[in-house]
C-alpha positions as CSV (number, residue, x, y, z in Angstrom):
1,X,-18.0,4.7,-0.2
2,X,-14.3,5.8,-0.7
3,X,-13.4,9.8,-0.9
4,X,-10.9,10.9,-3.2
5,X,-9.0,14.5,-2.9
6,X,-6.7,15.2,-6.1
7,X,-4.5,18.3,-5.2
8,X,-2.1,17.2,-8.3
9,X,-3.4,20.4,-10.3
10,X,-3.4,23.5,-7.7
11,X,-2.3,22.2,-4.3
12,X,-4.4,22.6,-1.9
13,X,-5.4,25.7,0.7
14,X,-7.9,25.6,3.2
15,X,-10.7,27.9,1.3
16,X,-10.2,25.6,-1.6
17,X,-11.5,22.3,1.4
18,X,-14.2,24.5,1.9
19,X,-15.7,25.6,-1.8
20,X,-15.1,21.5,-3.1
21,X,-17.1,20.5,-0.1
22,X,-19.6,22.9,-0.3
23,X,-19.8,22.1,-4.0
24,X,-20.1,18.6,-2.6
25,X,-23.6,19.5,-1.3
26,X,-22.7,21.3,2.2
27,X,-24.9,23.3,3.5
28,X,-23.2,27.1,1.9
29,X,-24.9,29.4,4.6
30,X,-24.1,27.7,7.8
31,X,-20.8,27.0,6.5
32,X,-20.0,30.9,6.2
33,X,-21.8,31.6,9.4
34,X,-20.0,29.1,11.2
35,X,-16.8,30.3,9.9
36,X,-17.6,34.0,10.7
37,X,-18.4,33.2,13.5
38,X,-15.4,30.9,14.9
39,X,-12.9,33.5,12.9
40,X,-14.5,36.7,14.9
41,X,-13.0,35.5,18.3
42,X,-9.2,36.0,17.1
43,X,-10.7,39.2,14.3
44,X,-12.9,40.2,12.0
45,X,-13.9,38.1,9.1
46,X,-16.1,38.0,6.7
47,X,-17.1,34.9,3.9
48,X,-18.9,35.1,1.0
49,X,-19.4,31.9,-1.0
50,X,-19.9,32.3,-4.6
51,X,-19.4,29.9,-8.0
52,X,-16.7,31.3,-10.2
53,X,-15.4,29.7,-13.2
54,X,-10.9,29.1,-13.2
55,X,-9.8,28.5,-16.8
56,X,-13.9,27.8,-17.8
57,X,-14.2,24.9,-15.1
58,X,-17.1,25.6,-12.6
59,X,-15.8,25.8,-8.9
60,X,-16.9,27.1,-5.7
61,X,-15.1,30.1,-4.3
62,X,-15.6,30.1,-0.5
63,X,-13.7,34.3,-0.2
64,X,-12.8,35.0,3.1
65,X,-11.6,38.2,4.2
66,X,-10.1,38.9,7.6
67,X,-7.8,41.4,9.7
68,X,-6.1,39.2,12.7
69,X,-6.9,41.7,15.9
70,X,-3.1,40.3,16.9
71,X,-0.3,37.5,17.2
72,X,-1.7,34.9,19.4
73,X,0.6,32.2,21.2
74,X,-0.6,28.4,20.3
75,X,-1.5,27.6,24.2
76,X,-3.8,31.0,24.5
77,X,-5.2,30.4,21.0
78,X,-6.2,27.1,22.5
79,X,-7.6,28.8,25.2
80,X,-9.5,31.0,23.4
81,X,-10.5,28.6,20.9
82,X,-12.3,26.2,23.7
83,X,-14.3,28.6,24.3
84,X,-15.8,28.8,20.7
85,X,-20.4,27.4,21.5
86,X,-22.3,26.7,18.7
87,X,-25.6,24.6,18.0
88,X,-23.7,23.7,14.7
89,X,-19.9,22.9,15.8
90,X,-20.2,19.3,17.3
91,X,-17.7,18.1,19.5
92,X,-16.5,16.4,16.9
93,X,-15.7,19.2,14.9
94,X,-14.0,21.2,17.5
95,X,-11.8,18.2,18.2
96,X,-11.2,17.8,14.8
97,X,-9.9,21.2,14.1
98,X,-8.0,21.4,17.0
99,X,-6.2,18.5,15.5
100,X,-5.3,20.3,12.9
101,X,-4.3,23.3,14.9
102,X,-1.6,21.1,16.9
103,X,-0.6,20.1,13.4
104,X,0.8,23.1,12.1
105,X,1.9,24.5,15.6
106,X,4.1,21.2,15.8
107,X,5.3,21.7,12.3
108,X,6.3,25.4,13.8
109,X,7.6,24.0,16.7
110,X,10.4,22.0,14.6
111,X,11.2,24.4,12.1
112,X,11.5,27.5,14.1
113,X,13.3,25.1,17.0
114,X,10.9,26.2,19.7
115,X,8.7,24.7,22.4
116,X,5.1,24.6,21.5
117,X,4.0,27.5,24.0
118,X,6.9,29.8,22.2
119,X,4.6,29.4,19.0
120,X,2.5,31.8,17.7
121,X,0.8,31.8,14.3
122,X,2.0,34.5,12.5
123,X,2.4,32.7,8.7
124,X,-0.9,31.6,9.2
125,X,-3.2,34.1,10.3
126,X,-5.1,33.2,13.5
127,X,-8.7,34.4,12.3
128,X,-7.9,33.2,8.6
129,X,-7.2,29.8,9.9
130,X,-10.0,29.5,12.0
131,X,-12.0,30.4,9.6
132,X,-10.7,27.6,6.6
133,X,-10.4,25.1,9.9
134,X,-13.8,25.4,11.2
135,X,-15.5,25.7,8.0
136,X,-13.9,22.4,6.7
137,X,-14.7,20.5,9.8
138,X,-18.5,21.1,9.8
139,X,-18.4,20.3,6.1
140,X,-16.3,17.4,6.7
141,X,-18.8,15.9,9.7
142,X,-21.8,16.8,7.9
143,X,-21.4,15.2,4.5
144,X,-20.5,12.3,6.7
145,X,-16.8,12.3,5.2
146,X,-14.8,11.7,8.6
147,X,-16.9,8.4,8.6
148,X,-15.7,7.2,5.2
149,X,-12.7,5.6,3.9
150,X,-10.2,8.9,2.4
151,X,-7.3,9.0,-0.1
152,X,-5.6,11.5,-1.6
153,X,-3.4,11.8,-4.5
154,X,-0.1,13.4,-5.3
155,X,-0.3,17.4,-3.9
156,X,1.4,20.3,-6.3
157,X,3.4,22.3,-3.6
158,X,3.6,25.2,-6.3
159,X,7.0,26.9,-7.0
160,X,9.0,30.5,-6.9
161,X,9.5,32.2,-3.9
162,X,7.0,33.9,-0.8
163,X,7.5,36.7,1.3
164,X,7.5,35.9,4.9
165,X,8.2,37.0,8.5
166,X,11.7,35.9,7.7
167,X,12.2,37.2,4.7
168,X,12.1,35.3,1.1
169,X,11.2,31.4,1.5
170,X,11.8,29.5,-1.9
171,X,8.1,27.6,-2.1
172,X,7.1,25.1,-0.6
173,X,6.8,26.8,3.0
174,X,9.1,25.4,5.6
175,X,6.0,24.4,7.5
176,X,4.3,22.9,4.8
177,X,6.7,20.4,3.8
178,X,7.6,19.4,7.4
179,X,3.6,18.5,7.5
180,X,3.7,16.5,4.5
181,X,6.4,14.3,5.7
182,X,6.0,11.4,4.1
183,X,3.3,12.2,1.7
184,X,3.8,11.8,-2.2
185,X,4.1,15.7,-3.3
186,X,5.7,17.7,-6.5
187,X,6.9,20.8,-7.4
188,X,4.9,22.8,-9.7
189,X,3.1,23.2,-12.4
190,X,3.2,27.3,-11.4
191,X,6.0,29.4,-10.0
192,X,3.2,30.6,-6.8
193,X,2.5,28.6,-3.5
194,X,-0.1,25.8,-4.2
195,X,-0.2,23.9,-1.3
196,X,-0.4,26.3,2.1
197,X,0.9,24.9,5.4
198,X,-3.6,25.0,6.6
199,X,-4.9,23.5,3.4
200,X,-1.5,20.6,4.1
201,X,-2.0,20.1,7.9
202,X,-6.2,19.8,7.0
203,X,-4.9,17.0,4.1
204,X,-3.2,15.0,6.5
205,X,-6.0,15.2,9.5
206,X,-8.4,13.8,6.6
207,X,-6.4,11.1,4.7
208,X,-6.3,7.8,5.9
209,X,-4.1,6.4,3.0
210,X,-2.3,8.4,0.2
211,X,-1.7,6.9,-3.4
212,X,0.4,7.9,-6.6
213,X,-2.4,7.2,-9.0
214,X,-6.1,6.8,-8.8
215,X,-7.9,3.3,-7.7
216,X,-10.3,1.2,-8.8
217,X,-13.2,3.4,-8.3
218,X,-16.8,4.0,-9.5
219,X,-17.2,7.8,-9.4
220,X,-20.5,9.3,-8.1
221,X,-19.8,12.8,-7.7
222,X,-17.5,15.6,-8.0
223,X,-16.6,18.7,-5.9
224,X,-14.5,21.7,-7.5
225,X,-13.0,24.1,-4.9
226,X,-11.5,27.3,-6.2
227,X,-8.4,29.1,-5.3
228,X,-8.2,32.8,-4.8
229,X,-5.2,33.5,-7.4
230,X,-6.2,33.5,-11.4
231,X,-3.2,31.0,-13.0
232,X,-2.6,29.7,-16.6
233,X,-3.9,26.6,-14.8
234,X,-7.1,25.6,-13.3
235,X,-6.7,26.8,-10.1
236,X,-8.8,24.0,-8.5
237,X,-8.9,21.7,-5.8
238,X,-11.1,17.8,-6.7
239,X,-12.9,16.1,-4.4
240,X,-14.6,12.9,-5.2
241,X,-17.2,10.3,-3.8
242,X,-16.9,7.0,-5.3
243,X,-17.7,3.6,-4.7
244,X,-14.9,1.2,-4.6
245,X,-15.4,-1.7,-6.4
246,X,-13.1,-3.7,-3.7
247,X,-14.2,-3.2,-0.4
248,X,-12.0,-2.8,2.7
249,X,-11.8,-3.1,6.3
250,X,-9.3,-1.2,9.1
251,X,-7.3,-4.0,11.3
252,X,-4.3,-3.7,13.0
253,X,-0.5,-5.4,12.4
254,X,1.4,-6.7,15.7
255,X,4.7,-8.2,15.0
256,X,7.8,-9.2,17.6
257,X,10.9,-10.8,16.8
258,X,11.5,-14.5,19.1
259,X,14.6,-16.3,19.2
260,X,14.4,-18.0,22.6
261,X,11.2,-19.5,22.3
262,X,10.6,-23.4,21.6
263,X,8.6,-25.0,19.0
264,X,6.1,-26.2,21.3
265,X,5.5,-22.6,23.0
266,X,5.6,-21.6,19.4
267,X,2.8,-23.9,18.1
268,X,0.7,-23.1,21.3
269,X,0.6,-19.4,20.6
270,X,-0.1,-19.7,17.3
271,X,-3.6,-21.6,18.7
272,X,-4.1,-19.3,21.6
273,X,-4.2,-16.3,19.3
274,X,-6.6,-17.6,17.1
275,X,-8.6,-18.7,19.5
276,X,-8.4,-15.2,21.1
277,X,-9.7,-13.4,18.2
278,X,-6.8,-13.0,15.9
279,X,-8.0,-13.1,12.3
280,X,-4.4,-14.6,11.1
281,X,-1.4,-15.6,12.2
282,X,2.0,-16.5,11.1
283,X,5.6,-17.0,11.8
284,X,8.4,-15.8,9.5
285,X,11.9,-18.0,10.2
286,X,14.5,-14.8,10.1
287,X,18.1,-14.5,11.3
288,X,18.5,-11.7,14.0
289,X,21.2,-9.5,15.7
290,X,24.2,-12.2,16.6
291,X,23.1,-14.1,13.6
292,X,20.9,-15.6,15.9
293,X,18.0,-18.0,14.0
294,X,14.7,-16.9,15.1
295,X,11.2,-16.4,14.2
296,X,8.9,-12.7,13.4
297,X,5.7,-13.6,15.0
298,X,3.1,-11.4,12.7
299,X,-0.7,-11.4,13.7
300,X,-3.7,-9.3,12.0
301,X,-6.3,-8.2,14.3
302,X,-9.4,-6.0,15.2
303,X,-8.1,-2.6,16.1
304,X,-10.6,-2.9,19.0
305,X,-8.5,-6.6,19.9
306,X,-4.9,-4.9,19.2
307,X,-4.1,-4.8,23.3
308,X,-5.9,-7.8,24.7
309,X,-3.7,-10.2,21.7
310,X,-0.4,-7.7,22.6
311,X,-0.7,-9.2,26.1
312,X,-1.2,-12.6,25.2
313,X,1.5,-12.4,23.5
314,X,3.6,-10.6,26.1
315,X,2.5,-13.7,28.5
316,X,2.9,-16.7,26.3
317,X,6.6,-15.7,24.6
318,X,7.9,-13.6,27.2
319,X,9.0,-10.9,24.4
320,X,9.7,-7.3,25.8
321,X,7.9,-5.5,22.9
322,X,5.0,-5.9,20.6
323,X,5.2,-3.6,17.2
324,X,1.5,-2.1,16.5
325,X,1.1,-1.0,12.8
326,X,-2.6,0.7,13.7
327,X,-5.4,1.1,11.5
328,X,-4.0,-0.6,8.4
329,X,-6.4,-1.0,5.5
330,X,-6.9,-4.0,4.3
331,X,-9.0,-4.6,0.9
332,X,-10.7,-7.5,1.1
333,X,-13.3,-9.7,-1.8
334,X,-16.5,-9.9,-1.5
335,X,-16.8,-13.6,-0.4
336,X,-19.5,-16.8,-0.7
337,X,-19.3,-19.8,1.2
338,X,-21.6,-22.0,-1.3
339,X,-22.3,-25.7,-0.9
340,X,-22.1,-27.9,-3.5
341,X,-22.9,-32.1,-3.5
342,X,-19.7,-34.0,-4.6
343,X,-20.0,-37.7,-5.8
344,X,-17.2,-39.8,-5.4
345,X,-17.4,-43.2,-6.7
346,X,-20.7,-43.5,-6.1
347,X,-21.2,-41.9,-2.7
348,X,-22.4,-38.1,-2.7
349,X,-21.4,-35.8,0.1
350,X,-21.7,-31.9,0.5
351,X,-18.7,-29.9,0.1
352,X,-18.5,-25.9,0.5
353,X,-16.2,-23.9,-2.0
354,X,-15.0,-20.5,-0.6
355,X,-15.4,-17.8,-3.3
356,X,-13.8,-13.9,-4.0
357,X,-16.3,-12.0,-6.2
358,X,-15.7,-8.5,-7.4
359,X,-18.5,-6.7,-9.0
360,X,-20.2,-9.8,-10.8
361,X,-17.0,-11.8,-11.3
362,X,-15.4,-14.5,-9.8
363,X,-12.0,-13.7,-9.2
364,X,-11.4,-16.9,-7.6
365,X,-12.5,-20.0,-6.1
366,X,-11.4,-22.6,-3.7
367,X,-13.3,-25.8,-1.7
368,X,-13.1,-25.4,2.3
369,X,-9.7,-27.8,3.2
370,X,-11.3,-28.9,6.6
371,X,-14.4,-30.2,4.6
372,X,-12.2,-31.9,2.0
373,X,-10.3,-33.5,4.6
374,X,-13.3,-35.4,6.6
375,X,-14.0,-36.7,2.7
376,X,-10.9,-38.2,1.9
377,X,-10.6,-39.6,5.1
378,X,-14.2,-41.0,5.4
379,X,-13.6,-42.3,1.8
380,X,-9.8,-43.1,1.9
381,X,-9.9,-41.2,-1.2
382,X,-6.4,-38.9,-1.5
383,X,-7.2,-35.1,-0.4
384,X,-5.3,-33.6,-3.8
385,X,-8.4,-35.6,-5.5
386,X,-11.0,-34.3,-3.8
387,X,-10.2,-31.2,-4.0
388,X,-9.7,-31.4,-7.8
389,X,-13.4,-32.7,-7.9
390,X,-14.4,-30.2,-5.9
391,X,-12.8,-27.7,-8.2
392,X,-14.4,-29.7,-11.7
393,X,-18.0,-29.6,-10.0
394,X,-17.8,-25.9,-9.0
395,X,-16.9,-25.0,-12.6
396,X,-19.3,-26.5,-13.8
397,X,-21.6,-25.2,-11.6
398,X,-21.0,-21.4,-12.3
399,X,-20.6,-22.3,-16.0
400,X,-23.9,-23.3,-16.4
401,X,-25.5,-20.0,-14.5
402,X,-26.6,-21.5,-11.2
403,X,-24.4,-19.6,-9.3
404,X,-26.6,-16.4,-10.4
């Protein structure tokens, strides 16, 4: 299961999180209570969850009203905020949110130039936030979404200009583009802000992986969340759940750069990783600073592996630092390992073919080297002709249906 959010039409705000998910099949009564709730600590609030229709689409409005009872410095809202029991907000969700919290204070923090307890939301609107931020959380955990793989597309920042504490800001906010470093974004398709700097920093605490265009996806159901404002445009947010017709797996990316290693240390690692748990390994011949020649050793691991191989690598190169690319997705093929019987001049021996299927199609094929090897030495038979056999019988094979 993949999950899909598609702010390109209206950006996206935090209410907007809450009516898609909502419309997504979470639960519309706690939601609001919890979000009353949460949001009454820092003032008075008050949701009402209703379907409304934005340019004759069908959404799910999550209105919240609220009156902040004042500013609130980011290390007292913290505070305050730990303090926030429920039976319905998990530890999960609370840590979740606060995520999100630290998100836009940090984003603050660097456009205003101040230390973290010098912040105080005051663009945000401490109940309001709590409010979108609590309510998105339990939706999040309890359709099981934090669990699942999450992309988003391309977010619409809006355009024009807002009125702010400091006076008029051209759109997007300050704060919301310094949180979507990094992220694909675009101006438009209104002159009002889309995207606001809670329904941005609740994008990036969500997204694993952002993409310019849709995957490869099998679509199973849709969420609409409404925006408050009534545009020439559907002022809705998308969220999908899909199936993705390629499956994929996290792992993790070490890398570090070797120029006074031997070949023989070299050759040993490679072995000792693999044999440690490494699912691949390679070295990359490079030129380095000094137009040294050297070599980027590159291995793919477990996330849960990442710091046991870092320090076999620290203790079999000597290298001062291992790079960590964390939690890279990787798609991978559905695969078969299927044995077939090979006959070569006369004698028959078993042979497995490694195969990549997606869907109901082989996308490729390909008989296991070591297996080919003991055959063409066992039957001093040249390996580039077994493996051509190989390849002839396994066509054959699929071709007339066994294979199904």
């Amino acid at each position: 299961m993949v999950v899909i959010f598609d702010p390109q039409n209206s950006g996206i705000s935090g209410n907007m999180v809450v009516g898609a998910m909502i419309n997504l099949g979470a639960e519309p009564d706690i939601t609001a209570d919890l979000m009353e709730y949460a949001g009454s600590y820092f003032g008075d609030v008050t949701v009402n969850i209703k379907e409304t229709k934005k340019s004759g689409i069908l959404a799910t409005f999550a209105e919240v009203k609220c009156t902040d009872r004042e500013p609130v410095r980011y290390n007292d809202f913290i505070k305050k905020f730990d303090k926030i029991e429920h039976e319905n907000i998990s530890k999960d969700v609370l840590n979740f949110s606060k995520k999100v919290f630290k998100t836009l204070a940090l984003a603050e923090s660097k456009v205003h130039g101040k230390t973290l307890d010098k912040i105080h939301f005051h663009e945000v609107g401490a109940a309001d936030a709590v409010a979108d931020v609590i309510g998105t959380a339990y939706c999040f955990h309890s359709l099981g979404l934090h669990s699942k793989r999450v992309l988003s597309v391309p977010v619409a920042l809006g355009g024009g200009r807002i009125k702010s504490m400091h006076g008029s800001l051209t759109v997007p906010a300050p704060a919301t583009i310094e949180i979507l470093k990094g992220v694909p974004v675009m101006g438009g398709p209104v002159n009002f802000e889309l995207t606001t700097p809670t329904g941005a920093a609740l994008l990036v605490n969500m997204v694993d992986e952002f993409c310019t265009n849709y995957p490869l996806v099998i679509n199973r159901k849709i969420g609409y969340g409404a925006g408050r404002m009534d545009l020439e445009i559907p002022n809705i947010l998308r969220i999908l759940m899909a199936d993705s017709t390629v499956p994929t797996d996290k792992i993790s990316i070490l890398e570090t750069n070797l120029d006074n290693v031997t070949g023989e240390v070299l050759g040993h690692v490679f072995d000792r990783l693999l044999d440690e748990g490494a699912l691949d390994v390679s070295l990359i011949s490079t030129i380095m600073k000094k137009n040294r020649p050297g070599h980027i050793l590159r291995v793919i691991s477990k996330p849960e592996d990442c710091d046991r191989l870092s320090e076999v690598i620290f203790r079999e190169t000597g290298t001062l630092g291992v790079r960590v690319l964390p939690y890279v997705h990787r798609n991978i093929l559905k695969r078969k390992i299927i044995p077939i019987n090979l006959d070569i001049n006369g004698v028959t021996r078993m042979i497995h073919v490694k195969v990549g299927i997606i869907g109901d199609e082989i996308i490729n094929y390909s008989p296991e080297y070591e297996d080919a090897k003991l055959i063409s030495s066992e039957l001093k038979v040249p390996l580039k002709i077994v493996m051509k056999k190989a390849e002839e019988v396994f066509k054959r094979y699929v071709n007339s249906g066994k294979l199904s």
